[in-house]
Backbone as ProteinMPNN parsed JSONL, in Angstrom:
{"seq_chain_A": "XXXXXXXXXXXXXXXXXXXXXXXXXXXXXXXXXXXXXXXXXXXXXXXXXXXXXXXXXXXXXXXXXXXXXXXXXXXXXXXXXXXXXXXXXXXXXXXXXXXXXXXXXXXXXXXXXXXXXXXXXXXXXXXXXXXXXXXXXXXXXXXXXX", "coords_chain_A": {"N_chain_A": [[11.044, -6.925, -19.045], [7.811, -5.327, -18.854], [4.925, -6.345, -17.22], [2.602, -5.345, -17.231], [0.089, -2.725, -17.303], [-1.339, -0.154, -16.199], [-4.786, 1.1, -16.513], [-7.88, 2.327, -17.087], [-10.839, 1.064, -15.809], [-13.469, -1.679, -16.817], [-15.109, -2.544, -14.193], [-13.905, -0.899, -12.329], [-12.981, 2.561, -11.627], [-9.061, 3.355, -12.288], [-7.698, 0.083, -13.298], [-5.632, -2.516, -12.905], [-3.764, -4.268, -16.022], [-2.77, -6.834, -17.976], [-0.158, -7.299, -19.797], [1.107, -9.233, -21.312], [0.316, -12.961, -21.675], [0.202, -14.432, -18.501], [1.154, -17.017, -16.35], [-0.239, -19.193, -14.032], [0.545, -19.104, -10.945], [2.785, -17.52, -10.997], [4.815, -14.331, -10.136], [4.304, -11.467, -10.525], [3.895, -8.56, -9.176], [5.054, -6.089, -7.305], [3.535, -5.179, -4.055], [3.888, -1.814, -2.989], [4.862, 0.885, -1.249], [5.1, 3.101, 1.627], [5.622, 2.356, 4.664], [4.137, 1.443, 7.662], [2.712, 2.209, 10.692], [-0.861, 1.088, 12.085], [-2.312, 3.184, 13.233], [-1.33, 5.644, 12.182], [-1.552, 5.065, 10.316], [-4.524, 5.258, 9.564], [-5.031, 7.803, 10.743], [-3.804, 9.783, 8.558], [-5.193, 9.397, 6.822], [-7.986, 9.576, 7.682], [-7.295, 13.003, 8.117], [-5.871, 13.892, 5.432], [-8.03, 12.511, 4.094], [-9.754, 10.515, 1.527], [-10.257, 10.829, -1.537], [-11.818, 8.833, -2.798], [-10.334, 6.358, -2.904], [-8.568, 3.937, -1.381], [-5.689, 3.086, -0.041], [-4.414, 1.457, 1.494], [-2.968, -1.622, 2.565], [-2.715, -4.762, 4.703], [-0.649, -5.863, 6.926], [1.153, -8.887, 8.407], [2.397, -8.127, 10.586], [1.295, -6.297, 12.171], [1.112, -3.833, 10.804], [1.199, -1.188, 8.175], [1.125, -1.011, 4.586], [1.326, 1.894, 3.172], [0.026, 2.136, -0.27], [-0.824, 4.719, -1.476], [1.979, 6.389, -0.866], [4.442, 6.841, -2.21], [3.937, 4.313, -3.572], [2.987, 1.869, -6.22], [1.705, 0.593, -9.192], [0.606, -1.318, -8.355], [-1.182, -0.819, -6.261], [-3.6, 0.063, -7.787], [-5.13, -2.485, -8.021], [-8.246, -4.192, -8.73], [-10.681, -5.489, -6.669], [-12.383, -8.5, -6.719], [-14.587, -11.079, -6.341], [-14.363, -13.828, -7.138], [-11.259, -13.775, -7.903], [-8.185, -13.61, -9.588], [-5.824, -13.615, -9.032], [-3.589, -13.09, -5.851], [-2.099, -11.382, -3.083], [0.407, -12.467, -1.756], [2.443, -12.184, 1.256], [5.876, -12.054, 2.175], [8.344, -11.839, 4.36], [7.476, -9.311, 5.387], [7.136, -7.673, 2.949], [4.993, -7.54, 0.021], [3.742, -9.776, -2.158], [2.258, -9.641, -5.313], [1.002, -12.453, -7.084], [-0.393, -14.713, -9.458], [-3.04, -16.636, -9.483], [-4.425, -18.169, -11.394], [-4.234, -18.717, -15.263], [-3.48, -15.884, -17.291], [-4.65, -13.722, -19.798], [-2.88, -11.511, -22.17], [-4.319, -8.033, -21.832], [-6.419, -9.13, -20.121], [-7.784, -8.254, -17.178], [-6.216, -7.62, -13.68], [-7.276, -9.284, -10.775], [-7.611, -9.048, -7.439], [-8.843, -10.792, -4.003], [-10.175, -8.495, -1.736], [-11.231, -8.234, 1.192], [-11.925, -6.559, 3.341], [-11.964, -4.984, 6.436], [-13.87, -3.403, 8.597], [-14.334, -0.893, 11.476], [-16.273, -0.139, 12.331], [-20.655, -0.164, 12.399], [-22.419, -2.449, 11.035], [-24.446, -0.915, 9.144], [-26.758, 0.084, 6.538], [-25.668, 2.12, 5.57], [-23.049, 1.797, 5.371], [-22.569, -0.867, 4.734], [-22.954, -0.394, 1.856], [-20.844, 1.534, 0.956], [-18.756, -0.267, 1.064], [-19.643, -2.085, -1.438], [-19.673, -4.721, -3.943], [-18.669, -4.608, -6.855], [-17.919, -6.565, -8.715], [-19.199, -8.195, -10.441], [-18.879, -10.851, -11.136], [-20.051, -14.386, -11.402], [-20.452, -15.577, -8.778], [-20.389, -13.339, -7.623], [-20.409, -12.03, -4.023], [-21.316, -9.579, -2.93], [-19.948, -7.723, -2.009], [-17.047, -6.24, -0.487], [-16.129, -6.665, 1.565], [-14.481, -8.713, 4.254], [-15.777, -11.635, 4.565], [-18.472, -11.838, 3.707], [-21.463, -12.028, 2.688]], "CA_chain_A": [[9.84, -6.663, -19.828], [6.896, -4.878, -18.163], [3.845, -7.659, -17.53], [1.507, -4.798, -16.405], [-0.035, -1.436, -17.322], [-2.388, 0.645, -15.884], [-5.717, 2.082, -17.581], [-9.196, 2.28, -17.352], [-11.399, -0.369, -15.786], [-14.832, -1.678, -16.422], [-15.4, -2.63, -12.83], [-14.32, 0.547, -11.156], [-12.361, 3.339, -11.852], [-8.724, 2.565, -13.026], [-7.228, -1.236, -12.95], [-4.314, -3.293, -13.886], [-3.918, -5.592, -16.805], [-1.762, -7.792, -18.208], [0.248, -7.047, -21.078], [1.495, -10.925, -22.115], [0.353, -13.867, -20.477], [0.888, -14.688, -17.512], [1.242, -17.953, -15.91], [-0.701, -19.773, -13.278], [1.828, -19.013, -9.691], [4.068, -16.531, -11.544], [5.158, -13.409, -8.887], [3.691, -10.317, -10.938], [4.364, -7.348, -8.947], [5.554, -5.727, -5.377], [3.126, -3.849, -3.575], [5.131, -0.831, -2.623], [4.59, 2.375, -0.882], [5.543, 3.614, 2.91], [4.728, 1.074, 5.608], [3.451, 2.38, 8.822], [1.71, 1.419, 11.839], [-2.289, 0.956, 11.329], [-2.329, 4.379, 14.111], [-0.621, 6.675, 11.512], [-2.219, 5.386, 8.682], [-6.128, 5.682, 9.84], [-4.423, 9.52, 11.112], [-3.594, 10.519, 7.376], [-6.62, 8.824, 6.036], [-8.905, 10.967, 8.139], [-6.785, 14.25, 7.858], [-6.594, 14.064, 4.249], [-9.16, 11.985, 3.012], [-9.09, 9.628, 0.445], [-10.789, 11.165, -2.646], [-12.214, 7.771, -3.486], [-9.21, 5.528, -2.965], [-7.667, 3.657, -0.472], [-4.319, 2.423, -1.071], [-3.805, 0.559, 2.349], [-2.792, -3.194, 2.738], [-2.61, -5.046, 6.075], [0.734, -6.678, 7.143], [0.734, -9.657, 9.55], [3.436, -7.592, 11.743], [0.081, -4.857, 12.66], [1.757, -2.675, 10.05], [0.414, -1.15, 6.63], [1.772, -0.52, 3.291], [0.612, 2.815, 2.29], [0.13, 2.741, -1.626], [-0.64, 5.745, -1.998], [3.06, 7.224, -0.687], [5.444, 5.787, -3.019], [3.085, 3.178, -4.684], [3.401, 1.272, -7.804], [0.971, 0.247, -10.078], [-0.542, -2.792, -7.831], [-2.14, -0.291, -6.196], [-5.252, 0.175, -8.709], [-5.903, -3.803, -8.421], [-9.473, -4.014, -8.125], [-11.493, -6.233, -6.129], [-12.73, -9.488, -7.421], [-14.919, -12.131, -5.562], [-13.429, -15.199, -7.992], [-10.06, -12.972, -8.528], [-7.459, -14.465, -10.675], [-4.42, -13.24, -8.244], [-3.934, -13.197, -4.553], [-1.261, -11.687, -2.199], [1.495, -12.541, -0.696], [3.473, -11.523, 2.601], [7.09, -12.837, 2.194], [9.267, -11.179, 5.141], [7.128, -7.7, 5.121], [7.043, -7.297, 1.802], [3.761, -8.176, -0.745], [3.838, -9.788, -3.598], [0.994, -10.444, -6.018], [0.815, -13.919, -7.735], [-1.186, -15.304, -10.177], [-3.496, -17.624, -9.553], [-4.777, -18.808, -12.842], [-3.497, -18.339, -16.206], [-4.199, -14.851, -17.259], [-4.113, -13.65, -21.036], [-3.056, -10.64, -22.425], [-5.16, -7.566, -21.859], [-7.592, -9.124, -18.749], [-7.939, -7.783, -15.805], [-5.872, -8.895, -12.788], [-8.015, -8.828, -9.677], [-7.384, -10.036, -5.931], [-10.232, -10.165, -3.129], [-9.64, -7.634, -0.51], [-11.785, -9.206, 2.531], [-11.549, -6.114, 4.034], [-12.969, -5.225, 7.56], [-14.233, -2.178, 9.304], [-14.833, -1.303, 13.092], [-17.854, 0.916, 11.893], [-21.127, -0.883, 12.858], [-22.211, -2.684, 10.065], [-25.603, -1.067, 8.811], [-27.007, -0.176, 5.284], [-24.749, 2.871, 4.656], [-21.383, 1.472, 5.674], [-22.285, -1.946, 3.011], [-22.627, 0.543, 0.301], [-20.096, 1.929, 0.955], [-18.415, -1.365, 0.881], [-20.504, -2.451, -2.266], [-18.66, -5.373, -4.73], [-19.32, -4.55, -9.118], [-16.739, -7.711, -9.93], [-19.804, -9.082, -11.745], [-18.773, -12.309, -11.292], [-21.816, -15.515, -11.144], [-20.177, -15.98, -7.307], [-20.088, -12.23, -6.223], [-20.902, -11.671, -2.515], [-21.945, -8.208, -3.314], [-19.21, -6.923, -0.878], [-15.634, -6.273, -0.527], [-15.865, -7.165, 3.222], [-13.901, -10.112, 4.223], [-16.834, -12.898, 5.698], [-19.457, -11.374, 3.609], [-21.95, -13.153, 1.819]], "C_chain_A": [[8.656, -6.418, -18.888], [6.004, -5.693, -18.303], [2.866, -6.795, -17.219], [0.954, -3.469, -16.837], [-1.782, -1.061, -16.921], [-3.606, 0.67, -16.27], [-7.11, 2.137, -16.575], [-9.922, 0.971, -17.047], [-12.778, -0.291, -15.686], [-15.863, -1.818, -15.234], [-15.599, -1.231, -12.079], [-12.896, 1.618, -11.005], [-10.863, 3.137, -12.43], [-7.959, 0.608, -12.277], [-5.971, -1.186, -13.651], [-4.493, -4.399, -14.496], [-3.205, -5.834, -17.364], [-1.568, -7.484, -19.856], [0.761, -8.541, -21.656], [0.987, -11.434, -20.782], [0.622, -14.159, -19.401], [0.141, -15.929, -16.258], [0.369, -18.122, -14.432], [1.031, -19.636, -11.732], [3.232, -18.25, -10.126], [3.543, -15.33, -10.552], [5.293, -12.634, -10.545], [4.23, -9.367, -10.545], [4.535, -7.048, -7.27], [4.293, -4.883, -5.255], [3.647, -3.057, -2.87], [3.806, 0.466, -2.108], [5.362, 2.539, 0.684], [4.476, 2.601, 3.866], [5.157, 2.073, 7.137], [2.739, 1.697, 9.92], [-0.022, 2.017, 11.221], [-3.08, 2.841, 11.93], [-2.061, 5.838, 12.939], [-1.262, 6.827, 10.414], [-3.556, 5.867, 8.795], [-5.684, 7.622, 10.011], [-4.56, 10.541, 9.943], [-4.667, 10.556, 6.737], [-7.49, 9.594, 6.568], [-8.044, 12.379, 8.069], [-6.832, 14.608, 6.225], [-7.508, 13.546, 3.06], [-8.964, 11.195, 1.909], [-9.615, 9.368, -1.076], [-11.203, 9.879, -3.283], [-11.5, 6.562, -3.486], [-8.461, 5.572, -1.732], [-6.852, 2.626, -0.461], [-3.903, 1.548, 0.52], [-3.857, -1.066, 2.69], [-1.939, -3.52, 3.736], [-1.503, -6.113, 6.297], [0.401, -7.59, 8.534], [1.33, -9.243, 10.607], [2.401, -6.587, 12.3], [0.433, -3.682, 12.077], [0.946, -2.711, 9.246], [0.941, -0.887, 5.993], [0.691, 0.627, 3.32], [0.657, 2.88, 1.08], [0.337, 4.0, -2.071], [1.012, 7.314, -1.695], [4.079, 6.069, -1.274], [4.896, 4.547, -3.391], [3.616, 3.358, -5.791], [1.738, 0.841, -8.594], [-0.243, -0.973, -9.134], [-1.562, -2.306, -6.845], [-3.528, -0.017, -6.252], [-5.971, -1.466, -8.506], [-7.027, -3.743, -7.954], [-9.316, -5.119, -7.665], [-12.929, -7.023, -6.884], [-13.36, -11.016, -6.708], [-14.187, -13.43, -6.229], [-12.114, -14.611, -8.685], [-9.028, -13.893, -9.187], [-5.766, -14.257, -9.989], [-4.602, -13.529, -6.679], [-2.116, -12.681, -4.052], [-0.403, -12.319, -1.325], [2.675, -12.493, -0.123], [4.704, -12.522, 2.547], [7.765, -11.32, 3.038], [8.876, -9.503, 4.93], [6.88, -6.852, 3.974], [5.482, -8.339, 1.066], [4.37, -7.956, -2.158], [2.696, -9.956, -4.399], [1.177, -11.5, -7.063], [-0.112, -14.24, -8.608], [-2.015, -16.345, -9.723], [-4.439, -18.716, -10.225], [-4.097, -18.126, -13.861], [-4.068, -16.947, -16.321], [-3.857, -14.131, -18.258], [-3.735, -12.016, -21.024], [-4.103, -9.794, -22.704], [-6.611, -8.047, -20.877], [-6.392, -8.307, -17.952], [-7.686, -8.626, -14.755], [-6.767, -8.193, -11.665], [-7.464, -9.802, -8.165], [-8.655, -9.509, -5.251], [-9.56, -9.514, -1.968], [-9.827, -7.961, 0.497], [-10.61, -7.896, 3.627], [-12.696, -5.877, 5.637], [-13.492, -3.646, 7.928], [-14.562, -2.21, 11.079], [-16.034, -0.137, 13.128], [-18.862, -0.295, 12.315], [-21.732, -1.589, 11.864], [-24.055, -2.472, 9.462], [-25.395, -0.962, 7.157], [-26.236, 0.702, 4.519], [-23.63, 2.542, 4.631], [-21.593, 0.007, 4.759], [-22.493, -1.081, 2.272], [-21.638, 0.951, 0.32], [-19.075, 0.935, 0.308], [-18.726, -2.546, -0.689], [-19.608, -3.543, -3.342], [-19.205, -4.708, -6.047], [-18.297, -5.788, -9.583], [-17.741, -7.97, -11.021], [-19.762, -10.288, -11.89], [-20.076, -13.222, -11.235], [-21.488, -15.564, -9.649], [-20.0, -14.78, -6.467], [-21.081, -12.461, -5.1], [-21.945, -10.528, -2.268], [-20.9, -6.907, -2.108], [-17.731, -7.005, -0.83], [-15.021, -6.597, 0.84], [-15.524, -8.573, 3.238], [-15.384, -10.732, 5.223], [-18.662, -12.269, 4.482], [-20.604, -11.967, 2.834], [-23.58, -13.044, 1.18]], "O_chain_A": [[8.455, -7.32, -18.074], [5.905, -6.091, -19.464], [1.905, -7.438, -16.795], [1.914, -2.747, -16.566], [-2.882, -1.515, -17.235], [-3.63, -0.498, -16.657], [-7.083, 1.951, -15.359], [-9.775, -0.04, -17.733], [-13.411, 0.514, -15.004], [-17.023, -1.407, -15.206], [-16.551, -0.654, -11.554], [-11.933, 1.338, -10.291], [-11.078, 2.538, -13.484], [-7.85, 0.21, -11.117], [-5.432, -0.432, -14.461], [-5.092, -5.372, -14.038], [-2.494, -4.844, -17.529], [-2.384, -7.44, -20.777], [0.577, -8.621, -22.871], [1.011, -11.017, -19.624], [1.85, -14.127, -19.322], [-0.883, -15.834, -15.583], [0.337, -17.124, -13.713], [2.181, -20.066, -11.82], [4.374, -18.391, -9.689], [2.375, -15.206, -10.183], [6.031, -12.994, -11.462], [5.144, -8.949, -11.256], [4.17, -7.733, -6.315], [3.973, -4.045, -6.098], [4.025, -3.564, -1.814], [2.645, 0.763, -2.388], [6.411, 1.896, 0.739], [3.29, 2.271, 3.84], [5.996, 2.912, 7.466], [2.245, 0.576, 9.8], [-0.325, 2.876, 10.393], [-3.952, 3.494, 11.356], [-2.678, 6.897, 13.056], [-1.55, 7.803, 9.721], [-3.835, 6.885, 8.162], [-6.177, 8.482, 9.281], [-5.095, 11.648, 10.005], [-5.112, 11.538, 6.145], [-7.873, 10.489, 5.814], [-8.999, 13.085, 7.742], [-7.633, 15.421, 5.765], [-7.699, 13.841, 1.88], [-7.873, 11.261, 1.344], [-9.541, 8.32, -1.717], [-10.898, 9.82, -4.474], [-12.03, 5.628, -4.087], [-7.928, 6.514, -1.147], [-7.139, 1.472, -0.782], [-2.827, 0.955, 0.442], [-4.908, -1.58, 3.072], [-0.827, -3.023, 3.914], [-1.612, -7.216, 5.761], [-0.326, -7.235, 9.462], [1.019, -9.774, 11.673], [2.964, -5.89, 13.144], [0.187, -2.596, 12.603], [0.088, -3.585, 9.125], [1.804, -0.171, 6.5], [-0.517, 0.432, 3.453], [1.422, 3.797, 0.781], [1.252, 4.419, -2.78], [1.093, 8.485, -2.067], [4.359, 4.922, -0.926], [5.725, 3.643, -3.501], [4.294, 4.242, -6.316], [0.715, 1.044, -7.94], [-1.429, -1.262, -9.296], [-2.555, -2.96, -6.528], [-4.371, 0.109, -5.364], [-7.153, -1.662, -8.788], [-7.147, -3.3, -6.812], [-8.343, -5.841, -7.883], [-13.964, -6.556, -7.357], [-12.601, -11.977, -6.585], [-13.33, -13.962, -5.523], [-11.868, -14.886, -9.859], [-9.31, -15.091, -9.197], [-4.748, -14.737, -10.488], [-5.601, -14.114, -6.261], [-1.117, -13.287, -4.439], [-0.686, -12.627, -0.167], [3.756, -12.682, -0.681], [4.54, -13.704, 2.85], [7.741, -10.166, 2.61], [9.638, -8.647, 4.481], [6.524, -5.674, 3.968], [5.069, -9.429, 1.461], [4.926, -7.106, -2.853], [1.964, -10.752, -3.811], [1.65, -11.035, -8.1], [-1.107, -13.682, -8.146], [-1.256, -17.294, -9.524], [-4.982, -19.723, -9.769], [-3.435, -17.117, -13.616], [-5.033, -16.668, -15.611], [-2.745, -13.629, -18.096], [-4.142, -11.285, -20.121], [-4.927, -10.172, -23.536], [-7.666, -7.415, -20.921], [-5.208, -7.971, -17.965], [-8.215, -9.713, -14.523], [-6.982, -6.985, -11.57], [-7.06, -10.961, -8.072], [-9.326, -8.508, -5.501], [-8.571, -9.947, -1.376], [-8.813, -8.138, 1.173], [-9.527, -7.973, 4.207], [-13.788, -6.401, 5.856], [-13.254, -2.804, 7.062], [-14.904, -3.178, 11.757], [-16.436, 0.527, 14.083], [-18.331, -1.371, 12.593], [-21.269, -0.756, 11.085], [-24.824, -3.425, 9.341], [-24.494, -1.492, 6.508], [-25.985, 0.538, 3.325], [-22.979, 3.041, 3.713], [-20.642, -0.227, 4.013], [-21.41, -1.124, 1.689], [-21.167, 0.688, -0.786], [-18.578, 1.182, -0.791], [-18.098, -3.585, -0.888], [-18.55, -2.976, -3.611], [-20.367, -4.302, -6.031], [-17.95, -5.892, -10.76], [-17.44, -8.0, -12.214], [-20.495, -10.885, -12.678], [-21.146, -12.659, -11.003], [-22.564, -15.605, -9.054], [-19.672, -14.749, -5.28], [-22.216, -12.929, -5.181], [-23.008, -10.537, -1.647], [-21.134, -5.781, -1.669], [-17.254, -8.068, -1.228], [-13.84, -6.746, 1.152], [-16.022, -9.451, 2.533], [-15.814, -10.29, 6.289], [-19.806, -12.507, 4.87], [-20.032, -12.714, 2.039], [-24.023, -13.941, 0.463]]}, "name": "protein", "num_of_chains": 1, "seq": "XXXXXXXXXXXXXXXXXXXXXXXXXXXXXXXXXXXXXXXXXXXXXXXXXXXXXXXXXXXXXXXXXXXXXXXXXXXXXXXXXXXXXXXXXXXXXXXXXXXXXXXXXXXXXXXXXXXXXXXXXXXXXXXXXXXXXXXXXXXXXXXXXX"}
């Protein structure tokens, strides 16, 4: 039985949300696509650009999942300062987890706490910019940010 579909999100372009309940530490979904060194992936990412979306997630081996080549759905998860999920790396592979209950029809979110080696002025945080909305956002999708 599918726990997940696609659509339309109020945050930021589309998300994933939960079709039945789903449990506090219940294993949700794989993040899938073509895993790569971080060299290959930055390569593609500047050659063809990333029309708004970037589907890469950081492996503790210095590898990346590419989403966007052979991705699944976990893909779209937005970014969520008090997120309700969270990653994780079992033997190279990602899973996403629950980490509160989570009813039918929300929105699952994980925090990205991503980084950059850009320098960190006022156009590169916009760029970066959080919309969770939450009472505890950061205002940033940068890991340390505050």
């Amino acid at each position: 039985m599918r726990r997940v579909i696609v659509r339309r999100s109020p945050v930021h372009g589309k998300g994933v949300f939960a079709l039945r309940r789903l449990s506090a530490g219940e294993r949700i979904v794989e993040y899938k696509g073509e895993i790569m060194t971080w060299r290959k992936a930055r390569s593609r990412h500047r050659r063809y650009g990333d029309m708004g979306h970037t589907f890469l997630f950081g492996l503790s081996d210095a590898r990346v999942i590419d989403g966007a080549l052979g991705g699944n759905s976990a893909r779209w998860l937005n970014h969520a300062c008090d997120a309700n999920c969270e990653a994780v790396e079992v033997e190279r592979r990602v899973f996403i987890e629950a980490t509160t209950s989570i009813e039918a029809g929300e929105e699952l979110f994980i925090t990205y706490g991503l980084t950059t080696d850009e320098p960190l002025n006022d156009e590169v945080r916009q760029q970066y910019i959080c919309r969770c909305g939450s009472d505890v956002c950061r205002g940033s999708m940068l890991a340390g940010a505050r």
